[in-house]
C-alpha positions as CSV (number, residue, x, y, z in Angstrom):
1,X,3.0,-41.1,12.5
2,X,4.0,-37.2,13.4
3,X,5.7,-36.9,16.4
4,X,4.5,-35.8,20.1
5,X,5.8,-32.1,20.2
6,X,5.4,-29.9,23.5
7,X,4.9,-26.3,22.8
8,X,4.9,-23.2,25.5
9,X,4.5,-19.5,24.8
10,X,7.7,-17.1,25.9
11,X,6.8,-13.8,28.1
12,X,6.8,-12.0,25.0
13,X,4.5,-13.9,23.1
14,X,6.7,-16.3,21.3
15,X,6.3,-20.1,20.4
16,X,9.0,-22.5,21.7
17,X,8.8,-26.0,20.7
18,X,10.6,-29.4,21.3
19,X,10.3,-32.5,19.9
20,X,9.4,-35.0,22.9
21,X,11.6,-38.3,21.1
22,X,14.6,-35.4,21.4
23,X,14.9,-35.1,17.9
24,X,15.5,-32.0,16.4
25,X,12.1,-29.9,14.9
26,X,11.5,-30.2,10.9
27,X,9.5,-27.8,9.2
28,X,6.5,-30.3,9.3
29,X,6.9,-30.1,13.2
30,X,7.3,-26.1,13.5
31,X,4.4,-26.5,11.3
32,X,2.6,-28.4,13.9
33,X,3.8,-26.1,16.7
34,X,1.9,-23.3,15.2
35,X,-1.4,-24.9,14.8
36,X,-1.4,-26.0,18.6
37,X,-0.8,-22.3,19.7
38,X,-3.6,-20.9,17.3
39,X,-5.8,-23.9,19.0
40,X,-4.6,-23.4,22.4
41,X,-5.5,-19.4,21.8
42,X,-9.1,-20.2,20.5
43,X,-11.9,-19.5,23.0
44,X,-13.4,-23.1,23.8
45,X,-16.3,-22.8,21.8
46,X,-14.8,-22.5,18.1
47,X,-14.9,-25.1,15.9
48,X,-11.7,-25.3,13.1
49,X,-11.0,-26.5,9.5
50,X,-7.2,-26.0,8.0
51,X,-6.1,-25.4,4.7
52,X,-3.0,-26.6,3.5
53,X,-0.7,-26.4,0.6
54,X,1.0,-29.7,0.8
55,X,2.0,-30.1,4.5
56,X,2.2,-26.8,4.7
57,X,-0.3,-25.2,6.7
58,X,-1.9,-21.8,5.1
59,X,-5.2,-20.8,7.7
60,X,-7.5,-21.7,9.5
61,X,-11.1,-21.5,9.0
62,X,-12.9,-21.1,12.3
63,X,-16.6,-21.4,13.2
64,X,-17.0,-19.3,16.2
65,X,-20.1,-19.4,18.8
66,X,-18.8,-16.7,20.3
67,X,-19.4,-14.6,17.7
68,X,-21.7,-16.3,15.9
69,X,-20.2,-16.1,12.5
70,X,-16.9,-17.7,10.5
71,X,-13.8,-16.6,9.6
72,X,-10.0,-17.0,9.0
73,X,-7.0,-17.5,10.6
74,X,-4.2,-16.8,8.1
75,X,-1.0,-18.0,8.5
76,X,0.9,-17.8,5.5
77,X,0.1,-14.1,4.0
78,X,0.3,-15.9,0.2
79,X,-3.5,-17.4,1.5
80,X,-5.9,-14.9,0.1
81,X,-9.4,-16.5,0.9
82,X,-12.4,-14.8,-1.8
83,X,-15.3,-15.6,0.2
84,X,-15.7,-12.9,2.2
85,X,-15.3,-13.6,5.9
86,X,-13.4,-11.2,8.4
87,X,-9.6,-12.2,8.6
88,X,-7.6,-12.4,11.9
89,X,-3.6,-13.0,11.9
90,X,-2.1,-14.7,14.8
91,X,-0.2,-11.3,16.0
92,X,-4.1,-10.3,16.8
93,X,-4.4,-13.0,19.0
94,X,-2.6,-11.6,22.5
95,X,-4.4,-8.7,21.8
96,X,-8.1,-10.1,21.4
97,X,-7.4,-12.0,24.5
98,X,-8.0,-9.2,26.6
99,X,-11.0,-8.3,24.9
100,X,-15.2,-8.8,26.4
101,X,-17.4,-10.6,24.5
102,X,-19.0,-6.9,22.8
103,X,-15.9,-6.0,22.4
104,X,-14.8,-8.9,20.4
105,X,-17.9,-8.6,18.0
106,X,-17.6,-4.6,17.6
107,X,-13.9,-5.7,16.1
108,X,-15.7,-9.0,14.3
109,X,-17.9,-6.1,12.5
110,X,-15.0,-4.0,11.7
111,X,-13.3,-7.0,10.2
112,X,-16.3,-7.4,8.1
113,X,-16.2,-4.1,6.5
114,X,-12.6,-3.7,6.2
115,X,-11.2,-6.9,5.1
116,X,-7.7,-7.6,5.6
117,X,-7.9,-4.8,8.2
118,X,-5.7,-5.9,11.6
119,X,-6.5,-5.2,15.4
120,X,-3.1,-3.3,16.8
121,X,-2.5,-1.6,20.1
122,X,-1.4,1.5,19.7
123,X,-0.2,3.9,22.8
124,X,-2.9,6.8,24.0
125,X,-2.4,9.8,22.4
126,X,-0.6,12.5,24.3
127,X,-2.6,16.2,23.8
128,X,-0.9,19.7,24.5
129,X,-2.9,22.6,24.3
């Protein structure tokens, strides 16, 4: 039986996690701390499938309604799906939080033709003349 776990995001966008019994976390429970993040971060209309190596969770394959299509969630970098869905990495997420709907499939499309490609902020562009 896996234990209860409680998990909260920092400020800055980082995972804390505690064991609820007290105990310290194991991997298998850090493990477990990540995927209820990446759930918790999923608009509510997604539907999701893991892949693991062992207990060792590698992505996520998500069906979203949202943007009407599937794709991948990878965690560990080693995962390299073949089958030609867009790819999203969890440092996306706070990012593609803020985004509109449009928005969000204008990136999807990107995705599509670029795989592996990743949605970054960067800072505006300063212009002197």
């Amino acid at each position: 039986m896996t234990p209860a776990i409680a998990i909260r995001k920092t400020p800055d966008g980082r995972i804390q996690a505690r064991r609820l019994d007290g105990r310290p976390l194991t991997p298998e429970d850090k493990d477990q701390a990540i995927r209820l993040a990446l759930i918790e971060a999923l608009p509510p209309r997604a539907w999701v499938i893991e892949v693991r190596d062992g207990e060792k969770l590698k992505a996520v394959k998500i069906c979203s309604a949202v943007l009407q299509d599937h794709l991948w969630l990878i965690i560990d970098r080693s995962f390299a799906p073949i089958d030609g869905l867009a790819i999203y990495y969890p440092e996306e997420l706070p990012e593609l939080a803020s985004k509109t709907t449009e928005q969000l499939r204008e990136i999807h499309k990107v995705k599509l033709v670029f795989p592996g490609c990743r949605v970054i902020q960067e800072r505006a562009e300063s212009w002197r003349l």
